[in-house]
C-alpha positions, 0 to 999 in steps of 0.5 A, a space after each residue: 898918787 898915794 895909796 889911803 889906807 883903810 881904817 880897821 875896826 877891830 871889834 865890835 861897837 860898845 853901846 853907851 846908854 843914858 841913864 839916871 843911876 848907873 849902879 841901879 841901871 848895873 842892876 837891873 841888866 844884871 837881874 832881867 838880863 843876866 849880865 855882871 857888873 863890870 866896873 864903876 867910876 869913884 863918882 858913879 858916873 860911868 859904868 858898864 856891865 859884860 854878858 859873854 862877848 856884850 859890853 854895855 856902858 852907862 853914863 849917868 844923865 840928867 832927865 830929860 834925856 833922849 833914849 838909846 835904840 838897840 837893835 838885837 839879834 836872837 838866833 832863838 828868839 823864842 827861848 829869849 822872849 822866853 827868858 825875858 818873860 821869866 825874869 820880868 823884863 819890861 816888854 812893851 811889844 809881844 812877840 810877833 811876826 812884824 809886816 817886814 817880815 821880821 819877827 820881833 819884840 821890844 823890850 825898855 829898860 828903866 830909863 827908856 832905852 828901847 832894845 828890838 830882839 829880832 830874829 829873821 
């Protein structure tokens, strides 16, 4: 009986978000998250920007679009909820100790996408 190979994943997965304008989603992951803007197609279809080992695309959809859900680790979650505050990320739940056990906020971009920083 033959032998099956495992597949290896060789790094980590690069979420792709939905959104309407990729230059103005470039943006704003540069000015709230401190990302740089890596790359964009000729036709502003596809772009992408780089935060230390993170990598985000974009890819330009037309409305209505269904968000992306990401879920975050924080190892300090307080100086990150911290941060956020400061350069005016869009919180729309405070940090808190959630009944899971888990403390947690959540943070939506522009177009809806919705990231859980979480730490626990």
């Amino acid at each position: 009986m033959p032998t099956q190979q495992k597949l290896l994943i060789a790094g980590q997965p690069i979420p792709e978000l939905p959104v309407a304008d990729v230059e103005r989603a470039q943006q704003h992951y540069r000015d709230i998250f401190n990302f740089e803007i890596a790359w964009l197609t000729p036709g502003k279809e596809i772009g992408a920007v780089t935060n230390g080992t993170a990598t985000i695309f974009f890819r330009r959809r037309e409305a209505p679009f269904e968000p992306a859900i990401h879920w975050v680790f924080a190892e300090d979650i307080d100086a990150t909820y911290q941060d956020l505050q400061t350069t005016g990320a869009n919180i729309v739940d405070p940090l808190e100790l959630k009944p899971w056990g888990i403390r947690q906020f959540t943070v939506q971009d522009l177009d809806g996408n919705i990231f859980y920083f979480h730490h626990g």
